[in-house]
Structure formats: C-alpha cells, structure tokens
N, C-alpha and C positions, 0 to 999 in steps of 0.2 A: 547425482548432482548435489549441491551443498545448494540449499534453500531456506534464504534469510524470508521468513514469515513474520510481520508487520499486522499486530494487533493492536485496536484501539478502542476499546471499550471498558467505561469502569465499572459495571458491573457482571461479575463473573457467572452468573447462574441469567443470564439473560438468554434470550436465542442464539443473538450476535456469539454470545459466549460457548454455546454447545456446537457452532458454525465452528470457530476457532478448533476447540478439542477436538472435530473430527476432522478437521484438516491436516492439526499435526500427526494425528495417533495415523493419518492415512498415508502422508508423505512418508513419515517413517518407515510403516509396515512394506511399503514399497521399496524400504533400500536407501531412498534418499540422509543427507545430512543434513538435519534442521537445525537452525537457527533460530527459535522463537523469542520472538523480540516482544513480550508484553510492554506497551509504552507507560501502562499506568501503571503495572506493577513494578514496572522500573522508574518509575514516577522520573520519567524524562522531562523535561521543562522545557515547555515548546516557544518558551518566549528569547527572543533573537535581544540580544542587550544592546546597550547603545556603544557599547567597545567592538562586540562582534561585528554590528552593523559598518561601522567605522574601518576595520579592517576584512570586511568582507571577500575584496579583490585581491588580497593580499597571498599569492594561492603558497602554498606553504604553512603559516602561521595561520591563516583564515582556520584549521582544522583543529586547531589545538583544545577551543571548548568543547569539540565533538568528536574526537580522535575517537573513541570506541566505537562510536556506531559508524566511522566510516570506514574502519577499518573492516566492520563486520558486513556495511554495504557492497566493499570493494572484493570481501572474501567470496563471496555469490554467485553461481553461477544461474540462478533462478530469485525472481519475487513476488511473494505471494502477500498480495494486502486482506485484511478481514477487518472490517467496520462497519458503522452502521450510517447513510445520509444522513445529515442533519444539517437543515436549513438548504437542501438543496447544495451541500460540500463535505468536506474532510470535517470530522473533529476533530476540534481546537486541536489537540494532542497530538494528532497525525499531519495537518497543515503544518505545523509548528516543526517537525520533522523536515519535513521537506526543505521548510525555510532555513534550518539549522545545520541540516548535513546534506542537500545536495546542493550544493557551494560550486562556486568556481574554481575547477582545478580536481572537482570529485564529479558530477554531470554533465559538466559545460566546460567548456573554455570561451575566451574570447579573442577573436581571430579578425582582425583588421576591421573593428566594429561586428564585428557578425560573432552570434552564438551557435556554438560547435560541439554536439553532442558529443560527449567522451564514456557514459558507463556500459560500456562495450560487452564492459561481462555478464551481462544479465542478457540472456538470451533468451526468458522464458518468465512471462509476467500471468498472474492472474489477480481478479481480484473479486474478492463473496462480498457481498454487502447486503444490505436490508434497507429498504425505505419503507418510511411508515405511511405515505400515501399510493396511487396507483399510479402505473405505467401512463395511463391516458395525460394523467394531471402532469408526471414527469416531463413526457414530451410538450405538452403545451407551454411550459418553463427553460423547453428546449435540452431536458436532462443533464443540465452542467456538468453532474459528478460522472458520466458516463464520458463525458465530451475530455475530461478535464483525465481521465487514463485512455481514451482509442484515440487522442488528438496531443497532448500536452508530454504525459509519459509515457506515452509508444516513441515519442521521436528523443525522448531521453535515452534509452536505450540503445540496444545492439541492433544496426539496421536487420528489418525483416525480423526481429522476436516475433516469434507467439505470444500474443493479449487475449485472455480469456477474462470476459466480462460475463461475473456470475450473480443476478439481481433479482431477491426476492421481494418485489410489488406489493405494494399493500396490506402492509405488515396489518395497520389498524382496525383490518377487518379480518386476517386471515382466519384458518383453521388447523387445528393439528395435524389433518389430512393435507394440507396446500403445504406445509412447513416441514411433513417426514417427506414430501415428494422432493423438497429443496434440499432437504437433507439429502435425500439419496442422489440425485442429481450431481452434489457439491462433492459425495464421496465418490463416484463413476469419474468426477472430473480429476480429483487428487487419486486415484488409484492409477492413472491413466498418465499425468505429468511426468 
C-alpha cells in the first residue's frame, strides 16, 4: 500500500517523536510505500487565509494553495496520523491541515445540501497519539480527539475502513516501562497494517 503518514510534532527527540520513527521504519520494513509527511518539518501553515476561505467551494481552484498535499492525500491508499492531544484536539499544525486540504471536491462534496464523503481511497486509517493526562479524565471530557477520528474521519473515508485508535494514557505520570509496552504495541500494530 502507499501510506501517507501525517506527523505533527515540533520536537523531534520527543516520545511523540520516536512513535513517528518507529512507525515509518515499520511501514516500510513491511513493504509498504510511505509518504511521510512531517507538518513542521515541512513547516506547512495551517492557517486558512481570507482568499482561501472565500473561494473554499470553489472545487477546482479551492486546491491550488494546497495542491501538493492533496495530491499526496489523493495518492493513498492507507493514513496513518501520529501526534500528541493537546487541549483535548489536533495540533494547531494538523487541525490546520484538515482545514486546508480536506476541502470540498478532495473529502466531501456537497450534494443537494447534504455532505458526501468522497476520499474513497483511503481504506485503512490509524492513528498513535499520546495524552498527557489519563484515560479516566479523557473520558469524563467525553475523549473529543478519539470521538473526532472513530466518529468525524471514519465517515470521511472509504465506507467500512479499518480505524485503528492507538492511545498512550497519561503521559504525565508514565514510565519507561508503560512507554516500551506502547512502543511495542504500536510496532505489532504497523508490522501487521
């Protein structure tokens, strides 16, 4: 599979950041063709301008500030996101994303008022992330960023994908021993995609 991997973290020697390198180094060693899409290394600008906005619906031209990454979204047959929760969502960087390349005409259409999933080609989503508080507190918050890929970007995709929700809990207390079990956990799950 060609698998556009979706990283957003600015610092490279972080956890988040050794999550990444073992996901690609795993995809790969599997066969796959990765795409890895560092957002900050490619210092993407996640800010939507007031002409994009303006011509948002415009499906054609709408693409043209993000032609590269949607070309590389579209080229996909698998996506895999790696980040870290913050604030209970996406970093800025990766929200910013979303907002910028999946447009109308590249995720959705709009069909007699109604929105109509189109990225058909991605058949196979996961996504590693880290929160820095616990599962307990997550759920009492109602988990948004869990809610916001098993409810929001499952129905963007190819009906019936694979969503693999991969969440390491309470970063802020963990241990090196809680964090090599995520690691191994995270690499069983990309040796296996």
């Amino acid at each position: 599979m060609r698998i556009l991997v979706l990283y957003a973290h600015p610092v490279e020697e972080s956890f988040g950041g050794a999550l990444h390198r073992l996901a690609v180094e795993r995809l790969a060693a599997a066969g796959h063709e990765v795409d890895d899409c560092d957002l900050y290394a490619e210092d993407f600008d996640p800010r939507l301008s007031p002409q994009e906005r303006r011509g948002y619906h415009e499906i054609g031209p709408n693409i043209e500030p993000v032609r590269p990454y949607v070309e590389r979204l579209q080229a996909a047959d698998a996506l895999v996101l790696c980040y870290p929760v913050w604030n209970f969502g996406y970093p800025a960087i990766l929200k910013g994303f979303f907002d910028r390349v999946f447009l109308p005409g590249v995720s959705f259409t709009i069909e007699s008022g109604r929105v109509v999933p189109c990225l058909h080609n991605i058949g196979k989503v996961a996504v590693i992330t880290t929160y820095g508080g616990s599962r307990t507190r997550a759920l009492l918050a109602g988990d948004p960023p869990r809610k916001l890929v098993e409810r929001v970007l499952r129905l963007t995709v190819k009906p019936g994908a694979s969503v693999r929700y991969l969440a390491q809990y309470d970063m802020n207390r963990s241990t090196q021993r809680i964090r090599e079990r995520f690691m191994d956990m995270v690499g069983r799950e990309m040796d296996a995609f």
